[in-house]
MOPAC internal coordinates of N, CA, C and O (Angstrom, degrees):
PM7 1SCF
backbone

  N    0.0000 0     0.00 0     0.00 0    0    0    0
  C    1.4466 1     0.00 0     0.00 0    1    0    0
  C    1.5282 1   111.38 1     0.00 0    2    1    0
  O    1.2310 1   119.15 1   154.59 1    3    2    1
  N    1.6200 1   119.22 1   -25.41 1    3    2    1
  C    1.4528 1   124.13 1   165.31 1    5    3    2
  C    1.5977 1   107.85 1   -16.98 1    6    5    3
  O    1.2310 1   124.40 1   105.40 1    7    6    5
  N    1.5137 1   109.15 1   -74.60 1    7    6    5
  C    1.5349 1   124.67 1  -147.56 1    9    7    6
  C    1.9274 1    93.60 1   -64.35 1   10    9    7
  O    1.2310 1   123.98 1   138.14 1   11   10    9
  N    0.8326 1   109.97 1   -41.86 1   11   10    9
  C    1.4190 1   117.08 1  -169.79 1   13   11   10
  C    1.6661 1   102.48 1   -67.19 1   14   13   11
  O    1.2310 1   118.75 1   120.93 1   15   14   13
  N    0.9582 1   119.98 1   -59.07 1   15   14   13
  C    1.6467 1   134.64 1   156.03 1   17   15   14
  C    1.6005 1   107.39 1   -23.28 1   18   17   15
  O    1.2310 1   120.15 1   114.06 1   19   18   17
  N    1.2387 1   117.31 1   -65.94 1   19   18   17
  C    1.2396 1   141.46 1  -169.15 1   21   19   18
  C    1.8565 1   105.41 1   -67.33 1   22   21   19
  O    1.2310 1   129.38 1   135.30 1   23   22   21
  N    1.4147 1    99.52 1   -44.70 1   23   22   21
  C    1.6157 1    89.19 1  -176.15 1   25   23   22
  C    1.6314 1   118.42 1   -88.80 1   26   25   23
  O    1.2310 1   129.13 1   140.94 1   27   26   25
  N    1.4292 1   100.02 1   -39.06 1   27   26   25
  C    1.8065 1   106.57 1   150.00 1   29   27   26
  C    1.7022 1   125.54 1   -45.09 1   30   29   27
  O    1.2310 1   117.98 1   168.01 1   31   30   29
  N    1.0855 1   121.46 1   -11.99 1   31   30   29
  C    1.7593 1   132.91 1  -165.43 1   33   31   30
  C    1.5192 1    84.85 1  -129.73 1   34   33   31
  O    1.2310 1    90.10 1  -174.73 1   35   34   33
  N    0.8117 1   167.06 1     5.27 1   35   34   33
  C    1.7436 1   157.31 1   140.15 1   37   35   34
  C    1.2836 1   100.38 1   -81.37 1   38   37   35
  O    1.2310 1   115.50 1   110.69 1   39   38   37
  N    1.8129 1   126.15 1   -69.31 1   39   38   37
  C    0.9235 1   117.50 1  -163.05 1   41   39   38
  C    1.7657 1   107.63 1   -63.74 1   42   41   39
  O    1.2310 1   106.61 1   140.04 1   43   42   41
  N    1.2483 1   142.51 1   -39.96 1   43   42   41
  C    1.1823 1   153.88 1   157.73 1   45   43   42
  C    1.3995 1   104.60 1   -20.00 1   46   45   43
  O    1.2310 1   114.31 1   126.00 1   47   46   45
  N    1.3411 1   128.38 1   -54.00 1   47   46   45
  C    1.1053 1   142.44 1  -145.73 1   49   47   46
  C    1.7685 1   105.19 1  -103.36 1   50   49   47
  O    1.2310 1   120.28 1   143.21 1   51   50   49
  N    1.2896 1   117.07 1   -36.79 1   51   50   49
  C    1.4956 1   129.23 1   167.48 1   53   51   50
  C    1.6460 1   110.93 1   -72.60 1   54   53   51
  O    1.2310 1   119.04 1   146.47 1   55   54   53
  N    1.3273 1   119.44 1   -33.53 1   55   54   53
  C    1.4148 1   135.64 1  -174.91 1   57   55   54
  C    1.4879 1   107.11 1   -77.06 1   58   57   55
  O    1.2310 1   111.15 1   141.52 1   59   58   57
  N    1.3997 1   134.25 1   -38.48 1   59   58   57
  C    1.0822 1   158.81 1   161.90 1   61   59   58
  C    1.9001 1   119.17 1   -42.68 1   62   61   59
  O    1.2310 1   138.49 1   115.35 1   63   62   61
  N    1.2759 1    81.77 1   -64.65 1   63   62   61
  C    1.8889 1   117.15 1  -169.02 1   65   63   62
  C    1.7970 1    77.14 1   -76.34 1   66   65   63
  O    1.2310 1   100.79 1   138.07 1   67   66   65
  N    1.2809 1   152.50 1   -41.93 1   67   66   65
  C    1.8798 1   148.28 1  -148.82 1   69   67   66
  C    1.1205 1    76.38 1   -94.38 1   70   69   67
  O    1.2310 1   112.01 1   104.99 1   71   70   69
  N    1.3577 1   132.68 1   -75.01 1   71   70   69
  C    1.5827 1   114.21 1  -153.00 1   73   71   70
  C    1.5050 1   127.39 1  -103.67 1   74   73   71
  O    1.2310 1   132.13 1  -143.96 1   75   74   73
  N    1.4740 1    94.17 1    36.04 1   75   74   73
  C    1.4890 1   100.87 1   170.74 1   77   75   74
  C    1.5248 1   115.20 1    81.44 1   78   77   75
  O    1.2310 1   108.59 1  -173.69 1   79   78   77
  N    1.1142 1   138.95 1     6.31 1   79   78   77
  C    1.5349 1   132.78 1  -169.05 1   81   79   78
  C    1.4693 1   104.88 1   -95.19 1   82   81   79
  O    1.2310 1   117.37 1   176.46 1   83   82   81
  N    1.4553 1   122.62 1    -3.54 1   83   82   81
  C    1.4051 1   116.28 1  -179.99 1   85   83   82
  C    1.7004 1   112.56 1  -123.54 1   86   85   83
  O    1.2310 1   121.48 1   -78.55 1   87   86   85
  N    1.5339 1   114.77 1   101.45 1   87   86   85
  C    1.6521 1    97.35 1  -171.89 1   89   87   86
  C    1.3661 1   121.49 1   -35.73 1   90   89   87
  O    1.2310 1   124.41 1   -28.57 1   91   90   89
  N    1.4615 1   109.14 1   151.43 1   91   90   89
  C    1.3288 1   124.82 1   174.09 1   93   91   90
  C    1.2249 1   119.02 1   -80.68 1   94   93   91
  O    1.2310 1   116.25 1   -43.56 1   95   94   93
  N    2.0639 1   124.74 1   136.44 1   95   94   93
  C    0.9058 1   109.34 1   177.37 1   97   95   94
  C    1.6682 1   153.60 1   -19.63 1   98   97   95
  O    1.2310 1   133.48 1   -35.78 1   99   98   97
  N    0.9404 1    91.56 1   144.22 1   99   98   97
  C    2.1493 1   109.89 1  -165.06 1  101   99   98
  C    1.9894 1   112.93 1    38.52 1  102  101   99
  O    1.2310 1   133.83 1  -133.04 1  103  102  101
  N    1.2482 1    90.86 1    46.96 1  103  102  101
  C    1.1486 1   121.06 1   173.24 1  105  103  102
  C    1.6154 1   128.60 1  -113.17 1  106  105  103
  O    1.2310 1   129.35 1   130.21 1  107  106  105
  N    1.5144 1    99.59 1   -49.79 1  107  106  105
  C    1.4851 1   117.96 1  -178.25 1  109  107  106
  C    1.9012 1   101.95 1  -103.49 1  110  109  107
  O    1.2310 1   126.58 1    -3.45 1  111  110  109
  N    1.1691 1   104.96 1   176.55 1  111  110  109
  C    1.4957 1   110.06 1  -178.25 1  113  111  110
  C    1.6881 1   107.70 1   -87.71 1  114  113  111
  O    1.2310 1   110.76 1   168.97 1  115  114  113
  N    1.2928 1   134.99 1   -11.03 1  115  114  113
  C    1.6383 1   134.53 1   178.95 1  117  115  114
  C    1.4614 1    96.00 1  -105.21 1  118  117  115
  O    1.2310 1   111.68 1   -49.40 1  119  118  117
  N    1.1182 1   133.28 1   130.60 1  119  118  117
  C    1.8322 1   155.45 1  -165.93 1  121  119  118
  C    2.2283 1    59.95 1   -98.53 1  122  121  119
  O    1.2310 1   135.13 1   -18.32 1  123  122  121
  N    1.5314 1    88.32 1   161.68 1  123  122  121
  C    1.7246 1   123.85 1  -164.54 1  125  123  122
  C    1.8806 1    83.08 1  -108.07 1  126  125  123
  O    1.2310 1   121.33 1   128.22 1  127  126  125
  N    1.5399 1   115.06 1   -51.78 1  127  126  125
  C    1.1588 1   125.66 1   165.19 1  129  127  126
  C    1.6361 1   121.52 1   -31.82 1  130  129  127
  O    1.2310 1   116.25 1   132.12 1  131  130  129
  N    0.9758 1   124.73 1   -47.88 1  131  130  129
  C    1.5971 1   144.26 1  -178.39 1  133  131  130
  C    1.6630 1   107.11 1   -88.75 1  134  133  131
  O    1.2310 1   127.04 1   152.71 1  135  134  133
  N    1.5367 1   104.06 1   -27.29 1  135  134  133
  C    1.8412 1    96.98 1  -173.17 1  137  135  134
  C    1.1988 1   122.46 1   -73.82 1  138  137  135
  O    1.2310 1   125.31 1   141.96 1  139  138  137
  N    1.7132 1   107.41 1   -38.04 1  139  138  137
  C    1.2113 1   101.66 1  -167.58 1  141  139  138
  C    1.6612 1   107.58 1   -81.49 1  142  141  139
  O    1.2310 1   125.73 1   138.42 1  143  142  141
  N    1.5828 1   106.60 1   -41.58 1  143  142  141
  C    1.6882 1    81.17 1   174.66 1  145  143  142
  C    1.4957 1   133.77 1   -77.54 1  146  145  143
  O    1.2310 1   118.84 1  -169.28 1  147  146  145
  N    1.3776 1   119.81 1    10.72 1  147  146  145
  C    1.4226 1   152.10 1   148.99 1  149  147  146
  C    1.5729 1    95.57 1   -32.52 1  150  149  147
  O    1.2310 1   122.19 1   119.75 1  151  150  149
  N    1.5484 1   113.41 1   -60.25 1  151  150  149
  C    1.4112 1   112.88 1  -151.98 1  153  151  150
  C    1.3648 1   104.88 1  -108.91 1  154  153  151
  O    1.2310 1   128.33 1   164.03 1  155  154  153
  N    1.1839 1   101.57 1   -15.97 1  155  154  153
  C    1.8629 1    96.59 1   150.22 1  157  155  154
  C    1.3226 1   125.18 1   -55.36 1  158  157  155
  O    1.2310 1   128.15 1   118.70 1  159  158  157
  N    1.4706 1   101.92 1   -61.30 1  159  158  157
  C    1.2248 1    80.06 1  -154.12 1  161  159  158
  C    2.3455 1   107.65 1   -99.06 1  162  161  159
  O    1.2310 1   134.85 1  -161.01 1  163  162  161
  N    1.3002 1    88.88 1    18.99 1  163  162  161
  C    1.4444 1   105.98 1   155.35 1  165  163  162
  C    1.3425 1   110.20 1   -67.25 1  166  165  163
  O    1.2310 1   118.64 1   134.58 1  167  166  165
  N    1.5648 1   120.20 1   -45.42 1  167  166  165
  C    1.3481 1   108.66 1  -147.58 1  169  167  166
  C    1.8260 1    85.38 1   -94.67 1  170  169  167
  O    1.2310 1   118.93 1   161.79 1  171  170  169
  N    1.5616 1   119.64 1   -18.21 1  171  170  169
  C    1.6462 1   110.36 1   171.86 1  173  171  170
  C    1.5432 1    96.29 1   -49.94 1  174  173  171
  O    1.2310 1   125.77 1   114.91 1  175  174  173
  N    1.2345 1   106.51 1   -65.09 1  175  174  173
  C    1.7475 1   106.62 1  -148.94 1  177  175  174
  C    1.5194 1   108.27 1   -67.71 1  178  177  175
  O    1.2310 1   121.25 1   159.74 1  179  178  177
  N    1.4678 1   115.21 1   -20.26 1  179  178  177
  C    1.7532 1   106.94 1   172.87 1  181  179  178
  C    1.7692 1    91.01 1   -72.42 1  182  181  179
  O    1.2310 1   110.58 1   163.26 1  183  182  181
  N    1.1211 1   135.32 1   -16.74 1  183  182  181
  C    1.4639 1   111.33 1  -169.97 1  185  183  182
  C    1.3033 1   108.63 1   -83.33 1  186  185  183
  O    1.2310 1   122.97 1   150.47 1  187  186  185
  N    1.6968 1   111.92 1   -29.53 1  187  186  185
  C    1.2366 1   110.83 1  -168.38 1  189  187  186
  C    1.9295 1   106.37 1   -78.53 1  190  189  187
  O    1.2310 1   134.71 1   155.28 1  191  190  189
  N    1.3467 1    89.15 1   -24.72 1  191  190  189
  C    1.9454 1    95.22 1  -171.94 1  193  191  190
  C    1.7756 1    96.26 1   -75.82 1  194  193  191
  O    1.2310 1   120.25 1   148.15 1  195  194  193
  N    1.2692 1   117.13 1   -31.85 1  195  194  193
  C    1.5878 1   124.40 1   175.67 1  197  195  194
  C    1.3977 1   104.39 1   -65.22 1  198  197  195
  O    1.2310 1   103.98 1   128.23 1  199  198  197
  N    1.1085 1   147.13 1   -51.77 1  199  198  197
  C    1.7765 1   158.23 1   137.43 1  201  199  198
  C    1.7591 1   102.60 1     9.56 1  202  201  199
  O    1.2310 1   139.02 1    95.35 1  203  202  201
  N    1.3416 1    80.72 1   -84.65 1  203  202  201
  C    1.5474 1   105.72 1   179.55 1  205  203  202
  C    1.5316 1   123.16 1   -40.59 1  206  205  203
  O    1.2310 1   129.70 1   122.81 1  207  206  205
  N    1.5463 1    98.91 1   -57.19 1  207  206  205
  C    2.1222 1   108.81 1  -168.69 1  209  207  206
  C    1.2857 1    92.58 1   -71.04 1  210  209  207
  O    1.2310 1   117.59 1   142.96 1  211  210  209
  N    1.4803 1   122.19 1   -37.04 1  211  210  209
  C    1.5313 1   115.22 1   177.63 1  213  211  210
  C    1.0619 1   140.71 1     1.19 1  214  213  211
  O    1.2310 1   132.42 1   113.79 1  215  214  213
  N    1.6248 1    93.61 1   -66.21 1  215  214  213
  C    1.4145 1   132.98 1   178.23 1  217  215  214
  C    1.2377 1   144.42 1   -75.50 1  218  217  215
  O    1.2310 1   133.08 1   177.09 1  219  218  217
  N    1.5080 1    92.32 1    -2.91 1  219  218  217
  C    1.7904 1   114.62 1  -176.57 1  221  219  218
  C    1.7031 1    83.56 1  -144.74 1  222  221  219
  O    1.2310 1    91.98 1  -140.00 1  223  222  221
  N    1.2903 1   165.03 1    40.00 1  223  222  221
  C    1.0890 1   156.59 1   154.05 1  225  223  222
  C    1.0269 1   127.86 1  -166.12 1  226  225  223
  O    1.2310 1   128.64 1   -67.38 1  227  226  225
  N    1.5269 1   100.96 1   112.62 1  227  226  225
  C    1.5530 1   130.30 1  -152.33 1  229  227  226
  C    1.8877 1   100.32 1   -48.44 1  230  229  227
  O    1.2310 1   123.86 1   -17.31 1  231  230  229
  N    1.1215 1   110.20 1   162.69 1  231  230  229
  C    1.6190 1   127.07 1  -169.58 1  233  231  230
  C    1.9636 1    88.77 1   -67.83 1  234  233  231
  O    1.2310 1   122.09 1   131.73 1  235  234  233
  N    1.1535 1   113.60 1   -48.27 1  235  234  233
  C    1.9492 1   127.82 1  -164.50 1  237  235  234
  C    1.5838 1    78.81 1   -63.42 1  238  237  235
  O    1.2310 1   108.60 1    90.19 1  239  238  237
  N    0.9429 1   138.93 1   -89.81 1  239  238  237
  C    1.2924 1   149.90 1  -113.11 1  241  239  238
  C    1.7464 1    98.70 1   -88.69 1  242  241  239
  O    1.2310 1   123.82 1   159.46 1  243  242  241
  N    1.5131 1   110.28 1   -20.54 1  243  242  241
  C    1.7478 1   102.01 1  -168.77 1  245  243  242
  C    1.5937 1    79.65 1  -103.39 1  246  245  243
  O    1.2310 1   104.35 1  -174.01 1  247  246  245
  N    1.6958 1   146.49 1     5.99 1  247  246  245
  C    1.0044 1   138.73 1  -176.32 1  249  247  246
  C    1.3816 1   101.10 1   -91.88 1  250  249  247
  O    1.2310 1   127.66 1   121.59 1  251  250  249
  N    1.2864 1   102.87 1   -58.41 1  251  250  249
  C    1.6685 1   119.92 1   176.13 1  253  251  250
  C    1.9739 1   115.01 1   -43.46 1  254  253  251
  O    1.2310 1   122.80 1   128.11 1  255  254  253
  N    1.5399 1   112.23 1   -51.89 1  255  254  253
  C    1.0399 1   113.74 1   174.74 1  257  255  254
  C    2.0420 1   112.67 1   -72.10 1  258  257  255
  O    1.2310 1   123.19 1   156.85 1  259  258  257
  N    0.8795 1   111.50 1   -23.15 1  259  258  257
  C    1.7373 1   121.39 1  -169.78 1  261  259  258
  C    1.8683 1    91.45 1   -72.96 1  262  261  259
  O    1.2310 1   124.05 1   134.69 1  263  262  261
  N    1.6757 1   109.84 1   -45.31 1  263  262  261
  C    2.0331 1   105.25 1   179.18 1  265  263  262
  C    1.6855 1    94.19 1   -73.04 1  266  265  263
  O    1.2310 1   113.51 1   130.27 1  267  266  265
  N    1.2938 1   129.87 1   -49.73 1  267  266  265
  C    1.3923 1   108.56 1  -154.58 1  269  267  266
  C    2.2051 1   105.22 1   -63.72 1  270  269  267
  O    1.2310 1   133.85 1   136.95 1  271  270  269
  N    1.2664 1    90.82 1   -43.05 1  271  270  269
  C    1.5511 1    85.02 1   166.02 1  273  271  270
  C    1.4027 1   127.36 1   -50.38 1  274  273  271
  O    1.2310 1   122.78 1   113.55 1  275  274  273
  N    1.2479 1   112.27 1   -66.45 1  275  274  273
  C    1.4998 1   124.80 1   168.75 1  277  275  274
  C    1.6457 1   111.21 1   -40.37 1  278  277  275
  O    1.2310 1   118.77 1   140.88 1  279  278  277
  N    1.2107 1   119.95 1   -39.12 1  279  278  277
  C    1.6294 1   106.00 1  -172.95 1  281  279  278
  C    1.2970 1   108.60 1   -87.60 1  282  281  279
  O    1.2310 1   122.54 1   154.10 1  283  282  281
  N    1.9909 1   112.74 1   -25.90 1  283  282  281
  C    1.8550 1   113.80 1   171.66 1  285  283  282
  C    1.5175 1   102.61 1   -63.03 1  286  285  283
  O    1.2310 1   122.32 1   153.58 1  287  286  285
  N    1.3362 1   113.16 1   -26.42 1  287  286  285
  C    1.6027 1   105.07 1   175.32 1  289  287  286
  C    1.3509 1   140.83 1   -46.78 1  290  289  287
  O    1.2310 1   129.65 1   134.27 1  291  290  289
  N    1.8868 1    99.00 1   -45.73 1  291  290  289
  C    0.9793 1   140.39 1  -156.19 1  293  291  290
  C    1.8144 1   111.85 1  -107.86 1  294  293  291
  O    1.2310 1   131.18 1   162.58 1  295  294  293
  N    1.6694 1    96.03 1   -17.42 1  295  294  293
  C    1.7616 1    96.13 1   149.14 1  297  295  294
  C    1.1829 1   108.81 1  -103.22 1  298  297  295
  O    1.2310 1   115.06 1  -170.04 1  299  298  297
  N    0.9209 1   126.97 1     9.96 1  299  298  297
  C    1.6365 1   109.12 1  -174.18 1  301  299  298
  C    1.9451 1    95.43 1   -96.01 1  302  301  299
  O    1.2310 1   120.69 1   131.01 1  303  302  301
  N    1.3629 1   116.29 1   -48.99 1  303  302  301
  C    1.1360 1   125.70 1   155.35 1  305  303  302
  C    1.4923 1   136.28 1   -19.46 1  306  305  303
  O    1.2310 1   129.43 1   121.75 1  307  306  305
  N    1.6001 1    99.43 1   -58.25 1  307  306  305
  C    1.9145 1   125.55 1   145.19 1  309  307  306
  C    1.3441 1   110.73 1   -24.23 1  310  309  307
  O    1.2310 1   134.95 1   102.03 1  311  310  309
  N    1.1979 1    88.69 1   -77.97 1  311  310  309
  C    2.0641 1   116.42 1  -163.81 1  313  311  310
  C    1.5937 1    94.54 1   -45.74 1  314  313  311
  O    1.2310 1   122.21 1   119.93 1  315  314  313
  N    1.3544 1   113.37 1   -60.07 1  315  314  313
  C    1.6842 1   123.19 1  -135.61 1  317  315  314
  C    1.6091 1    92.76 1   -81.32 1  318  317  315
  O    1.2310 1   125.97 1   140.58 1  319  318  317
  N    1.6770 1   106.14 1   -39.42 1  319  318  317
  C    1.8483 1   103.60 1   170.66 1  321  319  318
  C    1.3914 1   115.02 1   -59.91 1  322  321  319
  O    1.2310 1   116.15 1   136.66 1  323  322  321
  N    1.6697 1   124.91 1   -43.34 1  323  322  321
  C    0.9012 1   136.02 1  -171.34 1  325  323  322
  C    1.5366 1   122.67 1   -50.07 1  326  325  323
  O    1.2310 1   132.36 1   139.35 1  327  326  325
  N    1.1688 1    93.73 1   -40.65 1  327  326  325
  C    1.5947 1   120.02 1  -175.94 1  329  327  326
  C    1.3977 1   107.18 1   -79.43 1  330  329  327
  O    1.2310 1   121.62 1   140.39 1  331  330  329
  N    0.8608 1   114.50 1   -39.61 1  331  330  329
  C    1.7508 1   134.75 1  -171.90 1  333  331  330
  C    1.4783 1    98.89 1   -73.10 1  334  333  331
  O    1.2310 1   118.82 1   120.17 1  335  334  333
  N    1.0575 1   119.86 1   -59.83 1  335  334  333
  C    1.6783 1   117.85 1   162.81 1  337  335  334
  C    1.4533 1   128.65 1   -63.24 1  338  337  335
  O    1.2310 1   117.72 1  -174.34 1  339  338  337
  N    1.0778 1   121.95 1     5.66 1  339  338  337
  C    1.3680 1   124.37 1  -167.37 1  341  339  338
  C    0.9860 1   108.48 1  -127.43 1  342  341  339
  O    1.2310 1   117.48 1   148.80 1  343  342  341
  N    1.9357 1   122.41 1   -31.20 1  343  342  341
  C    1.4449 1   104.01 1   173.51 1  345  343  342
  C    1.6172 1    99.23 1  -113.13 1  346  345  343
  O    1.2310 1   125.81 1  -151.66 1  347  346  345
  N    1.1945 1   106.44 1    28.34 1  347  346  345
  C    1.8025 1   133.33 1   157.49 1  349  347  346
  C    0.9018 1    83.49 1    41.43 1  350  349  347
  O    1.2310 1   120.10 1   180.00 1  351  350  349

């Protein structure tokens, strides 16, 4: 699930940076310099920590935990736009 992770979080991140939703360098508080290998080598060490749980956690159960994350992601995302538009 890394690679998929990985190409969803670039393109996210290029889509972002095209239409303006992410300040432009020495502007915002994260240097663009620091992000991307930020998410390199994040996405090494989730592969290597994914390696590991493998082996003690059943295929159901690291599937089950991978949606409940993904959907707290994806309200929190909700909330934080929501809010962001509302007190404009």
């Amino acid at each position: 699930m890394q690679p998929l992770f990985m190409t969803m979080g670039i393109a996210s991140v290029v889509t972002k940076l095209l239409f303006g939703s992410v300040e432009e360098v020495g502007q915002g508080h994260l240097h663009l310099g620091l992000l991307f290998p930020g998410i390199v080598i994040t996405v090494l060490l989730g592969i290597l920590l994914g390696g590991r749980l493998a082996r003690i956690v059943p295929p159901a159960q690291a599937r089950a935990v991978a949606m409940v994350l993904a959907g707290l992601g994806a309200l929190g995302a909700l909330i934080r736009g929501t809010v962001q538009v509302v007190s404009g």
